[in-house]
Every structure is written in C-alpha cells, then in structure tokens.
KOLVOZA-646029 format. One record per residue (C-alpha): residue number from 1; y, x, z. Coordinates in pm, 1 decimal, decimal comma. Example, Ala and Ser with C-alpha at 12.3 -4.5 7.8 and 13.67 -1.06 7.14 Angstrom:
// KOLVOZA-646029
LOKOL   nr         y         x         z
LOKOL    1    -450,0    1230,0     780,0
LOKOL    2    -106,0    1367,0     714,0
END
This chain:
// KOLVOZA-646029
LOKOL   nr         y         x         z
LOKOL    1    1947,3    3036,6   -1081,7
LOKOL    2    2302,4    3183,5   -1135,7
LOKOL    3    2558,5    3040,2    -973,5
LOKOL    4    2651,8    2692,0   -1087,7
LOKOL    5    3019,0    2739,2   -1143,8
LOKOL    6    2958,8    3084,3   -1330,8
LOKOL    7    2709,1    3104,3   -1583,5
LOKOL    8    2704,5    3385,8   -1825,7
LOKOL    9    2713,9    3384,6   -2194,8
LOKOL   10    2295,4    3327,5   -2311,6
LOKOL   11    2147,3    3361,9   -2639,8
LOKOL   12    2033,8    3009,5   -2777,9
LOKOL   13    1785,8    3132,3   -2974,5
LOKOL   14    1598,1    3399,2   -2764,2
LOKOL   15    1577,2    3076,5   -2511,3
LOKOL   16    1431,4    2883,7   -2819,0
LOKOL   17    1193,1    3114,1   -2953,0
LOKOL   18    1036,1    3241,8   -2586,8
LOKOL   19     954,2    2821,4   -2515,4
LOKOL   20     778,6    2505,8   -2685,0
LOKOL   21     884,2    2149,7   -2718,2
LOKOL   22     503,3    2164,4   -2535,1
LOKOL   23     639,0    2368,6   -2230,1
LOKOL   24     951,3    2128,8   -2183,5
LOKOL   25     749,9    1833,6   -2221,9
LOKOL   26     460,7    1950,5   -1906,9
LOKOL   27     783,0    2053,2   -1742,5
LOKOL   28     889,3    1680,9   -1710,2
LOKOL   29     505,1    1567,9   -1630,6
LOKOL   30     513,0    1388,9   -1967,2
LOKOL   31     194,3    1553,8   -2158,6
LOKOL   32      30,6    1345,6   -1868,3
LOKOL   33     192,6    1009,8   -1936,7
LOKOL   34     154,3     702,7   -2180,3
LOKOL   35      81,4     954,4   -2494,0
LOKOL   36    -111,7     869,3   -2823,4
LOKOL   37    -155,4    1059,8   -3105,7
LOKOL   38    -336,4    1396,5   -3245,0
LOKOL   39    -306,6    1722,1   -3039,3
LOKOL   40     -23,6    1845,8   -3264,9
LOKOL   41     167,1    1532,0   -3317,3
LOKOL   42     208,3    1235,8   -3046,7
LOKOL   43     417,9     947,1   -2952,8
LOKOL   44     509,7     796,4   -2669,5
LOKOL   45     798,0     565,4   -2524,5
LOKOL   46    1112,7     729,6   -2501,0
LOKOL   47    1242,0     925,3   -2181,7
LOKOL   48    1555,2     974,7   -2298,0
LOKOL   49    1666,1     607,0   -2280,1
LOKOL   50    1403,3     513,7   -2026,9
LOKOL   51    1194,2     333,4   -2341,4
LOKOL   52     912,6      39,4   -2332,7
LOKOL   53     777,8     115,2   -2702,4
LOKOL   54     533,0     404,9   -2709,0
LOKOL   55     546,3     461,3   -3058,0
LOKOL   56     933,2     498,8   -3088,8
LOKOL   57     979,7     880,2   -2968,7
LOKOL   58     754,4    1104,8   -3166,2
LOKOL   59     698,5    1512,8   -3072,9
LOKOL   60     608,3    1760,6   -3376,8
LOKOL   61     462,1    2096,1   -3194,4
LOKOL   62     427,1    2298,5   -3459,5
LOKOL   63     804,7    2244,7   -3540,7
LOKOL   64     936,3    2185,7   -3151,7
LOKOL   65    1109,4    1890,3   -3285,4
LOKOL   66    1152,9    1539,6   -3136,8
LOKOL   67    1334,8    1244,2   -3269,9
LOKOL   68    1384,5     885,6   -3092,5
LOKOL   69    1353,1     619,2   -3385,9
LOKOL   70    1513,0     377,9   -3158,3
LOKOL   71    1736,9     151,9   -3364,3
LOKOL   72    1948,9      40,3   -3059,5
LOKOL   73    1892,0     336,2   -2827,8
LOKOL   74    1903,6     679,0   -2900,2
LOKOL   75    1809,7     686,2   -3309,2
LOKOL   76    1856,7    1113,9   -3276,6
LOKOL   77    1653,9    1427,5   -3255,1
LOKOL   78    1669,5    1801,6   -3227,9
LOKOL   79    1446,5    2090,8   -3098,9
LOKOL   80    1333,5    2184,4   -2707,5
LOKOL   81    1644,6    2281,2   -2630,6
LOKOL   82    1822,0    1944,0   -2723,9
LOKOL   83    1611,9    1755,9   -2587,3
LOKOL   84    1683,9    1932,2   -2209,4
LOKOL   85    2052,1    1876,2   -2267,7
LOKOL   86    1931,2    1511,1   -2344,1
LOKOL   87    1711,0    1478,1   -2040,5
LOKOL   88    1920,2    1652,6   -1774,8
LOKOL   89    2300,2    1488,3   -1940,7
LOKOL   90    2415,7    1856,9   -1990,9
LOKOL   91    2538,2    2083,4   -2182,0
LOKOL   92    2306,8    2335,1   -2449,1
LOKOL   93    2454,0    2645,6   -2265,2
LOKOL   94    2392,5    2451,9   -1905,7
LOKOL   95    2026,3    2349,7   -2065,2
LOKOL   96    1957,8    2701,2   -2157,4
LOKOL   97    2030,2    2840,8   -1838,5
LOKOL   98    1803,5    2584,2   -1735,7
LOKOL   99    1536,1    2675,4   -1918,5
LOKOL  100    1587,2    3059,1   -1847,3
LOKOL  101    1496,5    2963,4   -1479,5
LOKOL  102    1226,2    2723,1   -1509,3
LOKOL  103    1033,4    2906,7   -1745,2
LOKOL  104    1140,1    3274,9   -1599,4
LOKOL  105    1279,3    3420,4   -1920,5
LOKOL  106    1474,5    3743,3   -1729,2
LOKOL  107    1801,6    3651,5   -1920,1
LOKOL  108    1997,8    3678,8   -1620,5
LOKOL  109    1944,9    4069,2   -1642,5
LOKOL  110    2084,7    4070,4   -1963,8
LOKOL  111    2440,4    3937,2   -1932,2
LOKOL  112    2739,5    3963,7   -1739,2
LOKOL  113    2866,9    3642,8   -1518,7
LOKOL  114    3151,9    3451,5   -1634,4
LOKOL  115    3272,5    3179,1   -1538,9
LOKOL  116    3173,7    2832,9   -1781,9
LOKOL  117    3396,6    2545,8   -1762,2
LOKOL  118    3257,7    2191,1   -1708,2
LOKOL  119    3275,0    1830,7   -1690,0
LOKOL  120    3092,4    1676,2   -1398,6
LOKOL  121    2746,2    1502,7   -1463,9
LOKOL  122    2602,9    1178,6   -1399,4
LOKOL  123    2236,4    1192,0   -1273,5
LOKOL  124    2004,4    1275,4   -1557,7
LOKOL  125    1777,1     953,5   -1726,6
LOKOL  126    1477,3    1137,6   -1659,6
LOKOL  127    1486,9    1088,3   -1271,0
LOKOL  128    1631,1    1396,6   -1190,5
LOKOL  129    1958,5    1524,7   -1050,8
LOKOL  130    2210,0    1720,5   -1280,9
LOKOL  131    2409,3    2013,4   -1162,3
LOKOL  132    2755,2    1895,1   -1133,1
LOKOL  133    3050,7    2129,5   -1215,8
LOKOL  134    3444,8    2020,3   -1233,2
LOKOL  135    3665,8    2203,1   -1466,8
LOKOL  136    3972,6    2399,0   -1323,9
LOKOL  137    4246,8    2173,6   -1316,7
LOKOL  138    4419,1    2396,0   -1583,7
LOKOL  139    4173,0    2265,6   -1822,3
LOKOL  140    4173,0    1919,7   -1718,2
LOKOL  141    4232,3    1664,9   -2039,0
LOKOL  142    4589,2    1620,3   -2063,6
LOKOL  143    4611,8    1337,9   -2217,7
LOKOL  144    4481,3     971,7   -2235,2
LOKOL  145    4354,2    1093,4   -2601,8
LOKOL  146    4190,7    1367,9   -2504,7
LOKOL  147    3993,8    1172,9   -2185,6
LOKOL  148    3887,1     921,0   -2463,8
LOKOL  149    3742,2    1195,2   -2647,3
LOKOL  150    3537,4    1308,4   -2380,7
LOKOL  151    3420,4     970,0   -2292,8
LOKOL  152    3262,8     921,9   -2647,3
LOKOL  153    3054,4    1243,9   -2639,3
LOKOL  154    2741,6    1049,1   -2633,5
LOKOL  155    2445,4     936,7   -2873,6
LOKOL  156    2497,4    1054,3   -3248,8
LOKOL  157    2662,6     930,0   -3570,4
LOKOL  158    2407,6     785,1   -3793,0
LOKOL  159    2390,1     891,6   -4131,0
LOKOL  160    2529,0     678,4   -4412,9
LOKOL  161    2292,0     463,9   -4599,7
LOKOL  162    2536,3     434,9   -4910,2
LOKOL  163    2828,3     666,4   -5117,0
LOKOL  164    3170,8     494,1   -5174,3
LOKOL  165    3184,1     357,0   -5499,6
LOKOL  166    3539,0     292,3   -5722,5
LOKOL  167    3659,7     681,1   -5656,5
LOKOL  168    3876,0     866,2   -5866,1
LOKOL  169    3846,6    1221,7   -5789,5
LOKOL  170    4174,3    1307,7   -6037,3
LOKOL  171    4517,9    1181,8   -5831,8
LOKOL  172    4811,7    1336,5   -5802,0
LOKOL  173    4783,0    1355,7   -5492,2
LOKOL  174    4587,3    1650,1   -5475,8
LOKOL  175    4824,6    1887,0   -5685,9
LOKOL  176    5097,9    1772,1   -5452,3
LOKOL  177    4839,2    1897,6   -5185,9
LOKOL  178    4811,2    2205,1   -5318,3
LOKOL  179    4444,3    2155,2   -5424,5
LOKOL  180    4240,9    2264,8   -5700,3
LOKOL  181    3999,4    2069,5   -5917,0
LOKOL  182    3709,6    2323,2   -5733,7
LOKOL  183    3805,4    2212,6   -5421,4
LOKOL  184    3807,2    1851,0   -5480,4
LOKOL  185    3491,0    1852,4   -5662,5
LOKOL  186    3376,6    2084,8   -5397,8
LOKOL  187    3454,1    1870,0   -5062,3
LOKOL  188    3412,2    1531,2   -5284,7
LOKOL  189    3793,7    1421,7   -5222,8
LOKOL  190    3881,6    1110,2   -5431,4
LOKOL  191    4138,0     764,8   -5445,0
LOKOL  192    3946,5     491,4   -5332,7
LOKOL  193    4030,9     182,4   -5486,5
LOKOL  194    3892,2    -121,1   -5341,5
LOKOL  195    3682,1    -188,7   -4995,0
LOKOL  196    3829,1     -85,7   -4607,1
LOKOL  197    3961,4     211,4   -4777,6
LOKOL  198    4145,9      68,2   -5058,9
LOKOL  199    4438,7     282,9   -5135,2
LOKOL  200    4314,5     566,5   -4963,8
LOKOL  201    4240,1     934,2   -4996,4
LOKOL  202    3836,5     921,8   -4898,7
LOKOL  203    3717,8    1279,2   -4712,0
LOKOL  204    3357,7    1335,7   -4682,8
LOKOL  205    3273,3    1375,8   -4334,2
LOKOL  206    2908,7    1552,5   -4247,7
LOKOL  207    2719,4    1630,5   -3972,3
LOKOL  208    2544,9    2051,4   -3942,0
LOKOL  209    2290,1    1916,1   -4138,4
LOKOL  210    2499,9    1829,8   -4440,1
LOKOL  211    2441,3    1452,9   -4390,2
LOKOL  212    2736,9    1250,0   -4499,6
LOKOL  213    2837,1    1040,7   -4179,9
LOKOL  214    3143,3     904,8   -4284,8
LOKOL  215    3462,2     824,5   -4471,7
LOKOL  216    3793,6     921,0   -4304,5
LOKOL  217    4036,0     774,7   -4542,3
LOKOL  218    4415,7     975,9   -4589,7
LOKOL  219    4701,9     748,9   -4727,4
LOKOL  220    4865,2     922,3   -4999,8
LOKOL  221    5201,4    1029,0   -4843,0
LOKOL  222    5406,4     841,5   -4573,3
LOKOL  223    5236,7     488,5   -4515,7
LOKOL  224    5392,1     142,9   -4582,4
LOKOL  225    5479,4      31,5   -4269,3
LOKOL  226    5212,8    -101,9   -4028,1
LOKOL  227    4934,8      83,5   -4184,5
LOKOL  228    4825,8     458,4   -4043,1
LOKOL  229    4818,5     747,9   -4187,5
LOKOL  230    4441,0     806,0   -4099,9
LOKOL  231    4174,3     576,7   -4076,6
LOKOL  232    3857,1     648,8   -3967,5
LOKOL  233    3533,7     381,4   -3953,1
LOKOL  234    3450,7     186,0   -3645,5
LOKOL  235    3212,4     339,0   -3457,6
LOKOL  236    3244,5     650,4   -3607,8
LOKOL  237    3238,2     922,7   -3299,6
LOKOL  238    3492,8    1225,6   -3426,6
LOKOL  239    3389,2    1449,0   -3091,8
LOKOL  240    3058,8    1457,6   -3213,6
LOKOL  241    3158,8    1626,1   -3542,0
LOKOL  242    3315,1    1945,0   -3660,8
LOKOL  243    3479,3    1890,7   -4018,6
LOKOL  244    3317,0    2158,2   -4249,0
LOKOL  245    3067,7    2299,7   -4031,7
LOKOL  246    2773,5    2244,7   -4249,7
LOKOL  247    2955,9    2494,5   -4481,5
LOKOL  248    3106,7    2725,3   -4235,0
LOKOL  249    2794,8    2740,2   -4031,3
LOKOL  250    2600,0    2853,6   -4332,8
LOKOL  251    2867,8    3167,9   -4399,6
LOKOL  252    2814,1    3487,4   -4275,5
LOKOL  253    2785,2    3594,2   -3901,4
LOKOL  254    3045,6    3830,3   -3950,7
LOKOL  255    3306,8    3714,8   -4089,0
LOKOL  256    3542,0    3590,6   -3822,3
LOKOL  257    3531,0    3176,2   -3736,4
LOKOL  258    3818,4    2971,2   -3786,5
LOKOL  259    3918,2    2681,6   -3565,9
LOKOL  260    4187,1    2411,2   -3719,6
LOKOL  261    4320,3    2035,1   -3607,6
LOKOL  262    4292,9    1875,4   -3964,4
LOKOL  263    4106,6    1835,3   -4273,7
LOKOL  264    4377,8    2018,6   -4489,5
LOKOL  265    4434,2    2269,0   -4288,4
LOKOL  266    4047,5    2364,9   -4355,7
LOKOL  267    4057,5    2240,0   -4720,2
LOKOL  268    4373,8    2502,0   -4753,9
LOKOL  269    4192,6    2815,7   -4549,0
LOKOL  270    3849,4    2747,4   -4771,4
LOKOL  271    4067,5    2718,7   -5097,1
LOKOL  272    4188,4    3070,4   -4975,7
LOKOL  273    3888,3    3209,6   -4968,1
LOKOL  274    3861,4    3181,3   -4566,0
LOKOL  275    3480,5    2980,4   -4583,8
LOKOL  276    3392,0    3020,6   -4187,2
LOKOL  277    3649,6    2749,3   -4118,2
LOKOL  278    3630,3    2410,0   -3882,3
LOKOL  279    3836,4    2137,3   -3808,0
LOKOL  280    3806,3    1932,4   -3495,1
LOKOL  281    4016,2    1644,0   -3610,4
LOKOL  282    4277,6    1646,7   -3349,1
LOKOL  283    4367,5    1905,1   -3110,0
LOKOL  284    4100,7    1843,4   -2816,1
LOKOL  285    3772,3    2011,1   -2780,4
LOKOL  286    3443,2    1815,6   -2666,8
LOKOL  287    3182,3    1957,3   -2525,6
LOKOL  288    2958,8    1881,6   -2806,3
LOKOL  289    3183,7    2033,4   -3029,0
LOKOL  290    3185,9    2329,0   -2816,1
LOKOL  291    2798,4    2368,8   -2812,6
LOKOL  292    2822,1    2332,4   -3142,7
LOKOL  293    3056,8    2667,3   -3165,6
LOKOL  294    2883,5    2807,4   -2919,6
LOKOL  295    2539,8    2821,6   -3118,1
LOKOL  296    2688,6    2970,4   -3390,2
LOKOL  297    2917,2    3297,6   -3216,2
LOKOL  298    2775,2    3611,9   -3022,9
LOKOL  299    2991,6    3831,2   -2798,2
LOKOL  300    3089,9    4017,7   -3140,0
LOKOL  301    3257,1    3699,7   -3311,3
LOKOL  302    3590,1    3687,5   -3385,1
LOKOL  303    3744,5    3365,8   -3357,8
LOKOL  304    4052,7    3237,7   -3474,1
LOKOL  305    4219,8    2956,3   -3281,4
LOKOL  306    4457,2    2800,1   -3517,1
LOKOL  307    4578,9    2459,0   -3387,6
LOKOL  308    4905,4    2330,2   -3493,0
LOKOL  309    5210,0    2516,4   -3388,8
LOKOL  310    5394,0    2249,9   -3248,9
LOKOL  311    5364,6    2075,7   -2878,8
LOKOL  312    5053,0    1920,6   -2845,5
LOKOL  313    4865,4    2227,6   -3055,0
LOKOL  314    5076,1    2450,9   -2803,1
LOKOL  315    4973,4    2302,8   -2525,4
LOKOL  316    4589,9    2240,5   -2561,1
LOKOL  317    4549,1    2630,9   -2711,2
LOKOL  318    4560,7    2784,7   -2420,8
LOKOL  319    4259,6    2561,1   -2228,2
LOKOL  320    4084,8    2551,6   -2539,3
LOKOL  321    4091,9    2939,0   -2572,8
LOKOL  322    3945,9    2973,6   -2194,7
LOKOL  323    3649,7    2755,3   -2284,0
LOKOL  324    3557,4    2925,9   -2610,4
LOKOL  325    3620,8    3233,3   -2406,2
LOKOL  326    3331,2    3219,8   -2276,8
LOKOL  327    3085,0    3314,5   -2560,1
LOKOL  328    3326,8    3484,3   -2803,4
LOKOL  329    3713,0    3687,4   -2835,8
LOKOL  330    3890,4    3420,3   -2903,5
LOKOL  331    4270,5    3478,5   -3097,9
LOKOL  332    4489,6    3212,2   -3094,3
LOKOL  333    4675,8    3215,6   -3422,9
LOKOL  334    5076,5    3354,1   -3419,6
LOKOL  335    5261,9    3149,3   -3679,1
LOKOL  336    5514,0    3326,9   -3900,8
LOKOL  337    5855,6    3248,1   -3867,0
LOKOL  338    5881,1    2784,1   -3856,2
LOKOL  339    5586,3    2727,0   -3998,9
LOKOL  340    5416,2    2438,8   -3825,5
LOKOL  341    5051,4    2378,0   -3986,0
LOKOL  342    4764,8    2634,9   -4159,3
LOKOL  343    4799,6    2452,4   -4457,1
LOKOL  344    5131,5    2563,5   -4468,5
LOKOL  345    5089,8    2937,2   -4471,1
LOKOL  346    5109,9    3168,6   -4759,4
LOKOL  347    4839,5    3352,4   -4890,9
LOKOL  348    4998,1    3679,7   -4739,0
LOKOL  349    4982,9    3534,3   -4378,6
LOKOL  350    4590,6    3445,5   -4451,7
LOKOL  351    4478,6    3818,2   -4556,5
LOKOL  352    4349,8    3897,0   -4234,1
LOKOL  353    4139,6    3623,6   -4157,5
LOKOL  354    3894,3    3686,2   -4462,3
LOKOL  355    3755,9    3996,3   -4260,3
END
C-alpha cells in the first residue's frame, strides 16, 4: 500500500462501484459467522460495536447497504465503504485506500502522492490494527474548542421524531437580517415561542440525506444577560454535520463549493444566488466533515474557503486549507476593505463565486 503518511487523492466512487458490501463482508471472515437470513438479505450481530443480538445489523446486497438498528449502540448505516471506515476507526479516504489494496483495484497508478493529514487511531472494533498517522504540528487543534470537536466525531445524530410546533415564520427579525420571505420559507427559519427554544430564532439543521436532526436556536439580537446567543440541543454532535449540505451537495459539480463558519453567512451566499454553499458551525474542521467534502470535490473543484475574517477565522484558514488541499484547489476568501463576515459582503464582492 502507499505510504501511510502520503496517500494520494482516490476517487470514492470508482472504489465503490469496482466492490460489494459482499466482498467487504468475506474480507472480515463474517459471511462465515453467526448469519441468518436469505442469500440477498441477512442479519447478524453487529461488528461494529462488538454486538450479542443477531438480528440487530442487517446487510442489503443488492443495494451494498448496512444499517445497525441498535438503539444504544451504533443506530447508523451507509454503503461498503462506510462500513470499512466503521470497522477499521478511519477515515473514507484512509478506508478507500484500504480497499484499493485489499481488493487490488490499480488506483495507485492513477494518482499522484500527496501527503493526507491525520489524527491518530485507536485499534479498530473488529480485532484489527488501524494505521496510525499524526498530523503536522502546524495543523494540530489550536484550541480547547477545536480538540472537543474532534473528540465528538463519533456515532451519528439521530433523526428527529417530531417538528417544532408554536413557529412564526414572519419576525422582524429576518428583514433586519437581510432575508427574504423565499429564503425563510425556503430553509424553514421561524420565532419559536414556547419549549427549550422559547424566544428563539429556530434553524433547521439536516443531515446529506435531508433528514432534519435538529434545532439550533438564534436569539434575536444581543441576548439578555446570562443567556447565549446560540443554543444548540444536548446531544446534538455539530462535527458530524455540514449546515446546508443536503442542498449544496445536490448543486452542480461545477460550480465552485463554498465553505462558511455560520448559518447566515450560508443563508446570505444562497440568497445571492451562490447554492454550492456549507457552513461548519464554527471555524474547525472534523474529519467527518472533511470526508464529507471530500466525497463531493474532484481535482477540478474550486473551493472557496470563506471563514470569518477576524482572529480565530484567520488563524484556522490556513490548516484548514492544507487539509482540503488534498482533494481540491482550495481559495481562501480575501475580504474587501473591514468587512468581517460573508454575510456582510455586497452583492458586487459575491459575483465571482456563482461561476
């Protein structure tokens, strides 16, 4: 296999469409073990989360899909190459690469080494032993917030059994925002009135799939003393999420990807017409939300890096930029004179990024 601490950039889904969920499974010796079922659909327990019940992970060939119905374990699902990053505690470039080797794919002759940036690995659930890597200290978190981010990068948001009732989608809020009725209506913006996020501007977070995962609630202006100006639900894992992406992801491959801090800033760049736009609510990058990026750029992408232009947006561009490096041109954004935020900028300064 390529060196560890340089792996190239790899195309997702060539990787996906030369394997099966089949192939991955005999890989890990499980077609062999504890499996009921019909030849095209089985369950068995779960070897994510080292499960007892053999009904609770169930394997779809014809789709190459897997899902964990574990209510207290893993409760998620994806395709083959998922569940590698699953089973060897990776990352979906790392598990493609591993995949590439195991099932002798040739992509190595196809793409030019670079070097990927990386967290080190605990051992895998499965038994085996993950490759370890260790960012360049350059790229090291630099800050407590950021480490916490990267600590929660685990399991997946479940989605919401309910909608927030007691929302009134017309506040003045909005126009002092800058926003449209479309966009409201669009992105489901709205006061909240009564529950955790009484008195609250409620934003519609969902996952890729477009299911709603939950409510980050916005106080309307400065906040009253002792309460923030964001709240977000307990439990709720932000890393695992990119605001907007089940929109952006579905725009065209061409048109050049945006990358923001906040949920304005995106709600002002889509108002603009700018549609291929993502917030990562807050100015660190997880690896998830980097796989996430990284499935949806090829070598030809042009992305935008448009964090805030003040200190902490300053500093984390540039290590942000490296990583993202990696499977696209990445641009961090020059701001215009003191302007500070994207939702800030005029429609003359946001010309450019529509093409």
């Amino acid at each position: 296999m390529t060196s560890k601490s340089k792996l190239p950039f790899i195309d997702y889904s060539t990787v996906k469409a030369a394997t099966t969920i089949e192939m991955v499974l005999h890989h890990y010796g499980l077609l062999d073990k504890n499996l009921t079922g019909t030849p095209t659909n089985f369950r068995c327990s779960c070897p994510i989360h080292q499960g007892t019940d053999e009904s609770e992970f169930s394997v779809t060939f014809e789709k190459n899909l897997w899902r964990c119905f574990s209510a207290t374990a893993c409760n998620a699902g994806g395709n083959h190459l998922d569940l590698v990053a699953r089973l060897e505690d990776c990352t979906l470039h790392e598990a493609a690469w591993r995949m590439n080797e195991w099932f002798g794919l040739g992509q190595e002759k196809l793409a030019k080494p670079r070097s990927l940036p990386g967290k080190p690995r605990s051992p895998v659930k499965a038994g085996r032993t993950s490759a370890k890597q260790q960012r360049p200290s350059e790229l090291e978190p630099e800050s407590a917030k950021q480490e916490e981010a990267s600590k929660e990068e685990n399991g997946a948001n479940k989605p919401l059994a309910f909608t927030l009732q007691n929302l009134d989608p017309d506040h003045p809020y909005f126009e002092e925002r800058g926003l449209t009725e479309e966009t409201v209506a669009e992105f489901g913006l709205a006061f909240c009135s009564k529950g955790i996020m009484a008195g609250r501007i409620v934003i519609p977070i969902h996952n890729p799939g477009g299911e709603l995962v939950a409510y980050a609630g916005r106080w309307p202006g400065d906040p009253p003393e002792g309460k923030e100006k964001y709240r977000l639900p307990g439990g709720f894992k932000k890393s695992l999420e990119l605001f907007n992406a089940h929109r952006a992801f579905g725009e065209p491959a061409e048109q050049p990807m945006v990358i923001v801090e906040g949920f304005f800033d995106a709600l002002h760049l889509w108002q603009h017409g700018i549609r291929r736009v993502v917030a990562l609510m807050g100015c660190s990058l997880s690896s998830r939300q980097e796989s996430l990026i990284a499935q949806q750029v090829s070598p030809h992408t042009r992305l935008v890096l448009m964090l805030d232009n003040d200190e902490a947006g300053l500093t984390a561009t540039p290590g942000i930029a490296a990583r993202l490096n990696e499977y696209c041109f990445v641009r961090p954004f020059r701001y215009p004179g003191q302007v500070q935020q994207p939702d800030s900028l005029g429609i003359e300064h946001l010309a450019a990024l529509k093409s």
